[in-house]
C-alpha positions as CSV (number, residue, x, y, z in Angstrom):
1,X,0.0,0.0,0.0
2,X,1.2,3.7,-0.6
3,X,1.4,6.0,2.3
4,X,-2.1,7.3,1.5
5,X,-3.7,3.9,1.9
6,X,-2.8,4.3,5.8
7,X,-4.4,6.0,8.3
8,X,-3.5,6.3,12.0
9,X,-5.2,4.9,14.8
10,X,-6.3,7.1,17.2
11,X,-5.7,6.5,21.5
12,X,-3.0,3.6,20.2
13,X,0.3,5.5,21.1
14,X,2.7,3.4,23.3
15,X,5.2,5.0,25.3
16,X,8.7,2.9,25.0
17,X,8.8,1.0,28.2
18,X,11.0,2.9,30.9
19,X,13.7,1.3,32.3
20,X,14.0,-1.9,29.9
21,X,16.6,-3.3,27.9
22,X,15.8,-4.4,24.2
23,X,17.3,-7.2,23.4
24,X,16.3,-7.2,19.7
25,X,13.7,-7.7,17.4
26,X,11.1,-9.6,17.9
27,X,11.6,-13.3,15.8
28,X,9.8,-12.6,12.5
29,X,8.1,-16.3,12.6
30,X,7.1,-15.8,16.5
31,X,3.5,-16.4,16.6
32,X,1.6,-12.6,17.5
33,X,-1.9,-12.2,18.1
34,X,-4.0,-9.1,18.8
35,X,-7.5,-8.2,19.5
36,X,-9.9,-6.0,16.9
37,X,-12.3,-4.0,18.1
38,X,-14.7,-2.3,15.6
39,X,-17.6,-0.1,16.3
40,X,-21.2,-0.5,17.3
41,X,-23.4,0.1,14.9
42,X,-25.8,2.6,17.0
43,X,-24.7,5.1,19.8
44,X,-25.1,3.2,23.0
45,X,-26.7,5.3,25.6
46,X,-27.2,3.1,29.1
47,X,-29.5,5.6,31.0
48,X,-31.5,5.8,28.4
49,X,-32.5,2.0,28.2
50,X,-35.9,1.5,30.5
51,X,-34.7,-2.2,31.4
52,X,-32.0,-4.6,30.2
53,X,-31.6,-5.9,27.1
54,X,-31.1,-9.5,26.3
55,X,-27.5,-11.0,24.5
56,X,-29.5,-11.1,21.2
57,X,-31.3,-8.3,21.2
58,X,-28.0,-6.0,22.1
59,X,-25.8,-7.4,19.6
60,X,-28.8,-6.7,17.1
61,X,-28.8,-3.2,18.1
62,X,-25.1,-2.1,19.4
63,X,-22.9,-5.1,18.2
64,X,-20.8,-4.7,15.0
65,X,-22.6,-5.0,12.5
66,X,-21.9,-8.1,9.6
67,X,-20.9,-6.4,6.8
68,X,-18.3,-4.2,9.0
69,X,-17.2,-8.0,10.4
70,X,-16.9,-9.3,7.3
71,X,-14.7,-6.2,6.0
72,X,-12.2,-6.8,8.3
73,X,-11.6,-10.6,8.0
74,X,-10.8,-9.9,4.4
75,X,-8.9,-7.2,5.0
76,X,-6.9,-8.9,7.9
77,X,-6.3,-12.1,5.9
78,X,-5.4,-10.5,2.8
79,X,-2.5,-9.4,5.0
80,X,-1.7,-12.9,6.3
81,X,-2.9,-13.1,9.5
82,X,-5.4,-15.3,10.3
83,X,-8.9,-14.9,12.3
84,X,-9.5,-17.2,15.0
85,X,-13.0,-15.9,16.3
86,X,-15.4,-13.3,15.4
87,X,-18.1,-12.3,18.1
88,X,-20.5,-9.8,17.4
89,X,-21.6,-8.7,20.3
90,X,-18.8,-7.8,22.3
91,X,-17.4,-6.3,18.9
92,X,-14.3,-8.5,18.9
93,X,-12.0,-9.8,16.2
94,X,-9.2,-12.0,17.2
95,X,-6.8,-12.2,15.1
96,X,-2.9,-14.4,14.7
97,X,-0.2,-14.7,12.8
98,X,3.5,-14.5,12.7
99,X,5.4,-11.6,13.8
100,X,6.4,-10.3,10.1
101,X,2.3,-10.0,8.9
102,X,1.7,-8.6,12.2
103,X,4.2,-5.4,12.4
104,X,3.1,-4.9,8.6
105,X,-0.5,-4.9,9.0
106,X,-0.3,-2.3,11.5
107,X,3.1,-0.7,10.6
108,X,4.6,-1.4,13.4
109,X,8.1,-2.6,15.5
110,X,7.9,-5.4,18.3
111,X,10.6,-6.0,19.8
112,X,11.7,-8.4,22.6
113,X,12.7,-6.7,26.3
114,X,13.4,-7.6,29.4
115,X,12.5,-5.0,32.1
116,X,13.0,-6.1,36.1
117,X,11.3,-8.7,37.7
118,X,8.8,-8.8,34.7
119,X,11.4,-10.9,32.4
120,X,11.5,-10.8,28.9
121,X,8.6,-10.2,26.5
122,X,7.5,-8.5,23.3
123,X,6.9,-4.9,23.4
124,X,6.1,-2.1,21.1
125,X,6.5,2.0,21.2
126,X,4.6,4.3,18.6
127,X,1.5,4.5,16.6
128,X,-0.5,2.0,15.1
129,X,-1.6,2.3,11.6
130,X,-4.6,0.8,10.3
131,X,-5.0,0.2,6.2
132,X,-7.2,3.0,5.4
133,X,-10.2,1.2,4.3
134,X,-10.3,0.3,8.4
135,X,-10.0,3.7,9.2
136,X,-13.7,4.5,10.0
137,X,-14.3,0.6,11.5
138,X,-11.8,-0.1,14.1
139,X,-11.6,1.5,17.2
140,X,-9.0,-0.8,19.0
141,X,-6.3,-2.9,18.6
142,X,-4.9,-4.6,21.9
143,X,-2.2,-6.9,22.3
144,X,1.1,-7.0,20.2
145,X,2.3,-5.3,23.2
146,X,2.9,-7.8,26.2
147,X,4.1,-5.5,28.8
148,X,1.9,-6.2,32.5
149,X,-0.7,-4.2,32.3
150,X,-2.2,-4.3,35.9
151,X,-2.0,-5.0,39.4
152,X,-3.5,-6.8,42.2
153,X,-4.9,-4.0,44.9
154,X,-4.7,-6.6,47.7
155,X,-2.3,-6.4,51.1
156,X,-1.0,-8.6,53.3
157,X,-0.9,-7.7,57.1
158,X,2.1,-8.3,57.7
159,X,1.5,-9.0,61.1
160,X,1.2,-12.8,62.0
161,X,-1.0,-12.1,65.2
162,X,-3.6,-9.6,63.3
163,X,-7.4,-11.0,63.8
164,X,-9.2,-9.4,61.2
165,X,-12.7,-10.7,60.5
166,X,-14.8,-13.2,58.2
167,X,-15.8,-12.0,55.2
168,X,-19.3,-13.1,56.6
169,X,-19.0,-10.9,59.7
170,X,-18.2,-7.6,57.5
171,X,-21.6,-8.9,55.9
172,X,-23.1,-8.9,59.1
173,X,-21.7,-5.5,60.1
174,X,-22.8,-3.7,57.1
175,X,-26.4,-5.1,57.3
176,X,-26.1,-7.7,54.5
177,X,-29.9,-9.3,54.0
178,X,-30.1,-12.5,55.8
179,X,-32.9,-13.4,54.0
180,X,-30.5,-14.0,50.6
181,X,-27.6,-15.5,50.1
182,X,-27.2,-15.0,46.3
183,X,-29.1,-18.0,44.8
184,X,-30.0,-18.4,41.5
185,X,-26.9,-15.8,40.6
186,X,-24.0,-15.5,39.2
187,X,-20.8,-13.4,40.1
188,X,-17.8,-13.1,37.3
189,X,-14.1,-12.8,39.0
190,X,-11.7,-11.3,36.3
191,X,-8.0,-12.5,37.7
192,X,-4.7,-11.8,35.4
193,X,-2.6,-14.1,37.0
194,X,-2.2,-16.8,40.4
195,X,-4.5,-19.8,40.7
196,X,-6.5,-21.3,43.6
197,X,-6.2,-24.9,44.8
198,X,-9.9,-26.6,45.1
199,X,-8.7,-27.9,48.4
200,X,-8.1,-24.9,50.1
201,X,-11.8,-23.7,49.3
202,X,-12.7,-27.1,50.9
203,X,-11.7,-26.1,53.7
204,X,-12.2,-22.6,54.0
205,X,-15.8,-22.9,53.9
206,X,-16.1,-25.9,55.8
207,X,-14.1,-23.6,58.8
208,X,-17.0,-21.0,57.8
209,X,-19.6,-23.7,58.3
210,X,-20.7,-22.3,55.0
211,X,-21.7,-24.1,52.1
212,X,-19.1,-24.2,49.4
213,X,-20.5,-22.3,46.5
214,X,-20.1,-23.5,43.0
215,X,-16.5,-22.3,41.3
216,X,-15.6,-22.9,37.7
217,X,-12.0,-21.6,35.9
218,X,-12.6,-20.6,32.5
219,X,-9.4,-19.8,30.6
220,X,-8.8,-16.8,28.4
221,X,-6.2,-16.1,25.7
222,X,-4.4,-19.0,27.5
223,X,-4.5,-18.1,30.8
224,X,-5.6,-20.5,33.1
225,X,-5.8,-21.2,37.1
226,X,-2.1,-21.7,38.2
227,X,-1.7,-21.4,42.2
228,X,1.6,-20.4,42.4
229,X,2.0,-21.8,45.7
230,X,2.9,-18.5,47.2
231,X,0.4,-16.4,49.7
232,X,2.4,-13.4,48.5
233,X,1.4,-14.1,44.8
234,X,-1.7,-13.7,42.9
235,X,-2.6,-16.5,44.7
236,X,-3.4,-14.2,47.5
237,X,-5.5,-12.0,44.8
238,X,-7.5,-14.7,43.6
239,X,-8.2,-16.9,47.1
240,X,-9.6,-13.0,48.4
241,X,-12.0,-13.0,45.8
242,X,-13.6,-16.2,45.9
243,X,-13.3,-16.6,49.7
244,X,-15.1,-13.3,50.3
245,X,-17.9,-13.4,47.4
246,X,-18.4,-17.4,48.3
247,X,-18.7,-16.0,52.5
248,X,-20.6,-13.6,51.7
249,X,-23.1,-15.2,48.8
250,X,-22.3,-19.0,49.0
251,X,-25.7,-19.4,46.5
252,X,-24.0,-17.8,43.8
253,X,-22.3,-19.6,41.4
254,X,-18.7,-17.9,40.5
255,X,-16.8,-18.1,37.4
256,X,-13.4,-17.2,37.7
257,X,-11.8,-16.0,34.3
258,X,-7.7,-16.3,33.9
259,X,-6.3,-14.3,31.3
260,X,-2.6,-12.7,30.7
261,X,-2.1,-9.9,32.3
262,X,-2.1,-7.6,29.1
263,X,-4.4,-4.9,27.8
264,X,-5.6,-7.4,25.3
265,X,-6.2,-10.5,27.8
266,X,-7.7,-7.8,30.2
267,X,-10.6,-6.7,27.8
268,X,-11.0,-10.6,26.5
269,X,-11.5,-11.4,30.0
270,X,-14.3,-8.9,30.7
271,X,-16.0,-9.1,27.3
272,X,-15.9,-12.7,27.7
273,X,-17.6,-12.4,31.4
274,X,-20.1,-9.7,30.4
275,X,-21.7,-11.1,27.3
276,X,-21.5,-14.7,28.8
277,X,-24.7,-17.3,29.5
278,X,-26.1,-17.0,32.0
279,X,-25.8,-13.3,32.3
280,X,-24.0,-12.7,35.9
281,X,-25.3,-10.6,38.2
282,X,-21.7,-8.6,38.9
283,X,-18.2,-8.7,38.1
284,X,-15.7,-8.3,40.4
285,X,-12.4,-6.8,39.2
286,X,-9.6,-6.3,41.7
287,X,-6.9,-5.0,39.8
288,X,-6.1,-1.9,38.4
289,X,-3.4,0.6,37.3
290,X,-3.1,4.5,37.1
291,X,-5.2,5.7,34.1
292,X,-1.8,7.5,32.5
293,X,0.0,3.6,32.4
294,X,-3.2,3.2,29.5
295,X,-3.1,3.7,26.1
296,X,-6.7,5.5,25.4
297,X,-7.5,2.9,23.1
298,X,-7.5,0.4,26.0
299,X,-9.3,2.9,28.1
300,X,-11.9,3.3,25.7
301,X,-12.5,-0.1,24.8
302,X,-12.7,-1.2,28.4
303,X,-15.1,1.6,29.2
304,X,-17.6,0.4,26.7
305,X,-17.2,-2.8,27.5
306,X,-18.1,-1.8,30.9
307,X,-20.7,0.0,28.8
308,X,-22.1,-3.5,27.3
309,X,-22.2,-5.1,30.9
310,X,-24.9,-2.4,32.3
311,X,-27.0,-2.4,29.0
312,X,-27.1,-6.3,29.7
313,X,-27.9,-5.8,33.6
314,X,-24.7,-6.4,35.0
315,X,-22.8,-4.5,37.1
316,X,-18.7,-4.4,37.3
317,X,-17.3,-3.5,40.9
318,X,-13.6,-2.4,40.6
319,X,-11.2,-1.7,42.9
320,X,-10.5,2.0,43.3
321,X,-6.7,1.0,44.4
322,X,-4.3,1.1,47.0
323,X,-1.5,3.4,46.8
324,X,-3.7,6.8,47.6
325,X,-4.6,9.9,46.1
326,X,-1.3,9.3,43.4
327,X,-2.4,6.0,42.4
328,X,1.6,5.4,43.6
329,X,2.6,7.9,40.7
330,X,6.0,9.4,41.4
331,X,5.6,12.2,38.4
332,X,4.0,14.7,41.6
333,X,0.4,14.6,40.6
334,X,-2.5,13.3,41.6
335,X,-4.1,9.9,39.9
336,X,-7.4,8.0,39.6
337,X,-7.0,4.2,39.1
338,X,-8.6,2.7,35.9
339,X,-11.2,0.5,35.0
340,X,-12.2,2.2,38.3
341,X,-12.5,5.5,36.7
342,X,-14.8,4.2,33.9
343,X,-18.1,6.2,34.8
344,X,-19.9,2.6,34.2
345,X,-17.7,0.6,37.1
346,X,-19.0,1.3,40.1
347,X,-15.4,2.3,42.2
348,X,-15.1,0.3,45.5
349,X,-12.9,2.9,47.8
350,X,-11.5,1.5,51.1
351,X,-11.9,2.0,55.2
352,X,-10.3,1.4,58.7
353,X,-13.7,-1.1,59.6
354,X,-13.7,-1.4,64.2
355,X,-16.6,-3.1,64.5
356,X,-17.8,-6.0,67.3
357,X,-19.5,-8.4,65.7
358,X,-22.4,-9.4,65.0
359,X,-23.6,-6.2,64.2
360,X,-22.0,-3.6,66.0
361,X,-19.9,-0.6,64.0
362,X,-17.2,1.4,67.2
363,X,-15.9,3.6,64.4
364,X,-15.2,3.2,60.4
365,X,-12.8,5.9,59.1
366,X,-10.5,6.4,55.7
367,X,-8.0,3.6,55.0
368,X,-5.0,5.3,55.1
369,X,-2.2,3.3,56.4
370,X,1.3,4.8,57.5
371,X,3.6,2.4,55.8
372,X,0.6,0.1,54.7
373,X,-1.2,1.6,51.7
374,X,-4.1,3.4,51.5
375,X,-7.8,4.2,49.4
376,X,-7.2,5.3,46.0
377,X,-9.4,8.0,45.0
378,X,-9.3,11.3,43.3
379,X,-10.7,13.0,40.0
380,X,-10.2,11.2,36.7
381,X,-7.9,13.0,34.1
382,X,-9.1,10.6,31.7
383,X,-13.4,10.9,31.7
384,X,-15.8,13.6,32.2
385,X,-18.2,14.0,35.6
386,X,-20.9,11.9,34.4
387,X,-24.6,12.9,34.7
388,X,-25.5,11.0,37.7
389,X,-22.2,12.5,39.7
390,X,-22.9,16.3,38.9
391,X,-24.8,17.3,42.3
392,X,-22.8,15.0,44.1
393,X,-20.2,18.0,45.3
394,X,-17.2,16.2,42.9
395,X,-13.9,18.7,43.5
396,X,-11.6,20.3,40.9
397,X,-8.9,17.7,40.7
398,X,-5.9,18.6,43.4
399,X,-3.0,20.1,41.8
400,X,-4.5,21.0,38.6
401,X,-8.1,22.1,39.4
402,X,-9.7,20.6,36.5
403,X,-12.9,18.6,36.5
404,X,-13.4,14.8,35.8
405,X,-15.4,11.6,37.2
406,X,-15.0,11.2,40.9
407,X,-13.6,8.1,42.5
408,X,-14.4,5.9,44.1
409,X,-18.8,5.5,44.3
410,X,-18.6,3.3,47.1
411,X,-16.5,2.3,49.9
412,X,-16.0,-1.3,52.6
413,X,-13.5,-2.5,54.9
414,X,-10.0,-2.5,53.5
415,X,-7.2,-1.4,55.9
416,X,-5.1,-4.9,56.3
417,X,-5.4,-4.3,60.3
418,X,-8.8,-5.2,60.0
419,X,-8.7,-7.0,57.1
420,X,-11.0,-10.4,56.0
421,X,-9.3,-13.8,57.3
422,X,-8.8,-16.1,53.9
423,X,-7.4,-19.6,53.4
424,X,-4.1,-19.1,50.9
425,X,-2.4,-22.0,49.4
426,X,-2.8,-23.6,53.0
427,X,-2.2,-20.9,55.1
428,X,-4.5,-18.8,57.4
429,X,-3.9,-14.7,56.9
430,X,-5.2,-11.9,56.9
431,X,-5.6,-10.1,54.0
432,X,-6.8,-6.0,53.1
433,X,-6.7,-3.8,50.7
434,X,-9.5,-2.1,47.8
435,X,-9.4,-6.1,46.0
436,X,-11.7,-7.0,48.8
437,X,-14.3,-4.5,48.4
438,X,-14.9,-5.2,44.9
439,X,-15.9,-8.5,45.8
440,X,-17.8,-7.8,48.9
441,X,-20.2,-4.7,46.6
442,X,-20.8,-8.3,44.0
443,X,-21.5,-10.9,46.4
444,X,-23.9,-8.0,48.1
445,X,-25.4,-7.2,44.8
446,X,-26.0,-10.5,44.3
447,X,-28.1,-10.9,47.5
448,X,-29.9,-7.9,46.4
449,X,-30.8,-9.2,43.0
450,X,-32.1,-12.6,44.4
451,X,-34.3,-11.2,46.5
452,X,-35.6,-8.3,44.2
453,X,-35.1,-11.0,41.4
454,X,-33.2,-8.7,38.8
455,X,-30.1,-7.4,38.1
456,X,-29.0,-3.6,38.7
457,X,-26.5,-2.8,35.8
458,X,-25.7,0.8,35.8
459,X,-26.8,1.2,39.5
460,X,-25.7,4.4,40.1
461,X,-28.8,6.4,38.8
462,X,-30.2,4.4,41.5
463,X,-27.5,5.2,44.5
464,X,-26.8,8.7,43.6
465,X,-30.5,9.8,42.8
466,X,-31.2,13.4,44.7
467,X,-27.9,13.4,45.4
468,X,-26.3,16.9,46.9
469,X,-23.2,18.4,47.7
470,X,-22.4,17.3,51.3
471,X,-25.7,15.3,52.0
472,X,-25.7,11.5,53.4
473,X,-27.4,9.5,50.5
474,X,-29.7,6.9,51.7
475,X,-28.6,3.1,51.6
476,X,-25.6,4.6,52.8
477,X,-23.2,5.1,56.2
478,X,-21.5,8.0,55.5
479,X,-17.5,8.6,56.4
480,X,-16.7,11.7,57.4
481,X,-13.3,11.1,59.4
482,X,-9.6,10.5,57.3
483,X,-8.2,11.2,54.0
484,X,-5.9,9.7,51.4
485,X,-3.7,12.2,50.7
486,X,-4.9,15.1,48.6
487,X,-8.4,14.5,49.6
488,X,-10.5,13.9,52.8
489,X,-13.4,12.1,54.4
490,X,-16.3,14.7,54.3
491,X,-20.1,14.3,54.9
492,X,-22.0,13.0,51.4
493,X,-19.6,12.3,48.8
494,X,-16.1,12.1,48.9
495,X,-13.0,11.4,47.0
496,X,-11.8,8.7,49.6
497,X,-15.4,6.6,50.3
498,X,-17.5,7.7,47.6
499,X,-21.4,7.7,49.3
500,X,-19.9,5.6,52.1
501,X,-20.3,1.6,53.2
502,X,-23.2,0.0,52.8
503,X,-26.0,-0.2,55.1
504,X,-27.5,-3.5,53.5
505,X,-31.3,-3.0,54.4
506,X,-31.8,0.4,53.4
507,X,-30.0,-0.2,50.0
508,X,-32.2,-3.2,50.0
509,X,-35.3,-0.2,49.7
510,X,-33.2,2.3,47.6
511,X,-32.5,-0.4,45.1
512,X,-36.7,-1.1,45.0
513,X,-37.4,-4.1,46.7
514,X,-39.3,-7.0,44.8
515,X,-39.8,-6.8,41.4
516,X,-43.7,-7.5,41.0
């Protein structure tokens, strides 16, 4: 093709990767494969929607439509790659082929690097360029690029004698329905890495005296479950999430999706989940990474996948992070984590939880940690204040005063001193951080939905309806005490606990009770 037959694609600009040595290029008969994503065929506009659609119906309406599908298999095998799977509704075109067609389809370099305890993989800097007859079709194209792309937002109390609770006392605590315990639902767990060993969920639950849900692995873009044997690992990631959803909603039945940890395997991962059968109920996504480490191609594409999820009913809890109001940035600014950010992921924020069980709450202030982490939160850089957030009081962002999407929506216990007791690769400990709220909000919401008997999806217009600046917000206990570093605990909504914990009853009525 001449130079006019390409056009560039927009949000795909890679940094080089700081602080890694390239080793070379990458082999030119190394197997590559990407992810295409092309664009709906209608405007998608969630609050809009009166209830949620059903797999068929929204791929009929804001899937990609055939004959765009069908452009860009010929157009991606005419340049020797070839396409492995095509799905319409999440808008996805995966696509493989060796490392020469690759890097010429979309004029590109890849390179193997090795960069610190990461090892060696492919990596690539620059633009991508699409042939021009792509230009107006493709809004994404992940993968090429295997540089880690997130991280888990759990943390280990590092002391051997700390207590903590059950994830079924927190329940308790926050007012959890006792009347539900998630039947008839299902809760999607996105994990980029570490494994879980069936026999440690044996006994975990059997310790509990609770039930042992239903848990299946799915593999993604050949990830699959592989405990690491190491509490410290992703292990400790991926034993959080299940412990605490299966504690807290042991009717539910989980399915735990293991893809790389890449952009690409991230957004196969939650498209996969979303437009699955049976539709879950929630997903739970407990890792993260500050919304400048994204291309916005990535950012965009997750956001409407996120976007697809509450059209379909479902809504996606992520953890807001763990490293406070800089997201663990070392540039001097302030940063929001993302998916966290996305206005359709309802942002899990964390708190110091002193309570006495069964049911009663001393105090509850903003995790914040000397030494040990603390709530991420902040004002995104990256997406507007969205409609249901603009009486909600959101601040200028610190340091620059602009506005954006306040984080987090929601907060839970996650300060490791009074963190959740889990079961990892055979050993008891106690385990914090924002990766256990985002569970906790989906095993809840999964309560919820049994007993109201639907799903939620984008369930803020619910939680933030007659919202104002500095007002408690029903369904809610409000945190008015700590901060996170640029920002503080203030009544109504904050940048360090969003609305506040849950107070499980009252959400119950906020949510609307029984659907008749």
């Amino acid at each position: 093709m001449t130079e006019s037959q390409w056009v560039s694609l927009s949000g795909s600009l890679r940094p080089a990767l700081s602080e890694a040595e390239v080793l070379g290029p990458l082999d030119a008969d190394a197997t590559v494969t990407a992810t295409v994503v092309l664009r709906r065929r209608a405007d998608l506009d969630v609050a809009a929607l009166s209830e949620p659609l059903a797999p068929a119906d929204f791929a009929e309406r804001y899937g990609a439509a055939s004959d765009d599908l069908d452009l860009v298999r010929t157009v991606l095998t005419d340049a020797g790659l070839t396409v492995t799977d095509a799905h319409a509704g999440s808008r996805r075109v995966s696509v493989r082929g060796p490392a020469r067609a690759m890097t010429a389809a979309f004029k590109t370099e890849l390179n193997r690097v090795r960069h610190g305890e990461t090892g060696e993989f492919a990596a690539r800097s620059g633009e991508l360029e699409l042939p021009a007859a792509l230009g107006d079709v493709v809004v994404a194209v992940l993968g090429l690029d295997e540089r880690p792309q997130a991280r888990a937002q759990f943390r280990l109390h590092k002391e051997a004698a700390a207590k903590g609770y059950t994830p079924d006392q927190v329940g308790r605590l926050y007012g959890f329905p006792a009347d539900a315990d998630g039947t008839g639902q299902t809760v999607a767990v996105i994990e980029l890495g570490g494994g879980y060993k069936p026999d440690d969920l044996k006994k975990y639950f059997a310790g509990l005296k609770i039930t042992e849900p239903k848990i299946t692995a799915a593999g993604i873009d050949g990830g699959k479950n592989a405990p690491a044997g190491d509490p410290n690992s992703a292990d400790g990631e991926v034993l959080l999430d299940i412990e605490v959803i299966g504690a807290l909603a042991p009717g539910a039945a989980q399915v735990v999706y293991f893809a790389p940890n890449t952009d690409q395997g991230f957004l196969d991962a939650v498209s996969t989940a979303v437009h699955a059968t049976p539709t879950p109920v929630a997903v739970s996504i407990s890792w993260g990474q500050s919304e400048d480490q994204w291309t916005p191609q990535a950012r965009t594409a997750m956001d409407q996948a996120f976007a697809d999820a509450a059209a379909l009913g479902v809504t996606v809890c992520c953890a807001s992070g763990d490293n406070g109001s800089a997201d663990g940035q070392t540039d001097g600014a302030q940063h929001v984590d993302f998916p966290a950010s996305s206005p359709h992921a309802l942002a899990c924020g964390g708190t110091k939880l002193d309570g006495t069980p069964p049911s009663t709450v001393n105090s509850e202030t903003v995790w914040n940690t000397s030494g040990g982490g603390a709530t991420g939160g902040g004002v995104s850089d990256a997406f507007p204040v969205p409609d249901y957030q603009q009486a909600a009081g959101v601040p200028a962002r610190a340091g620059d005063g602009k506005p954006g999407r306040g984080v987090p929506d929601v907060a839970g216990n996650a300060d490791p001193s009074t963190g959740y007791q889990v079961l990892v690769d055979g050993q008891q400990i106690v385990v914090g951080g924002t990766s256990a709220v985002s569970p906790l909000w989906a095993a809840l919401l999964a309560r919820l939905a049994q007993v109201s008997g639907r799903g939620f999806g984008l369930v803020h217009s619910k939680l933030y309806a007659g919202v104002g600046a500095g007002k408690a917000q029903p369904g809610f206990r409000d945190i008015t005490e700590g901060g996170n570093g640029a920002y503080s605990a203030a009544a109504g909504w904050d940048a360090c606990t969003g609305l506040g914990v849950p107070d499980g009853a009252a959400l119950h009525q906020v949510l609307g009770g029984k659907k008749s």
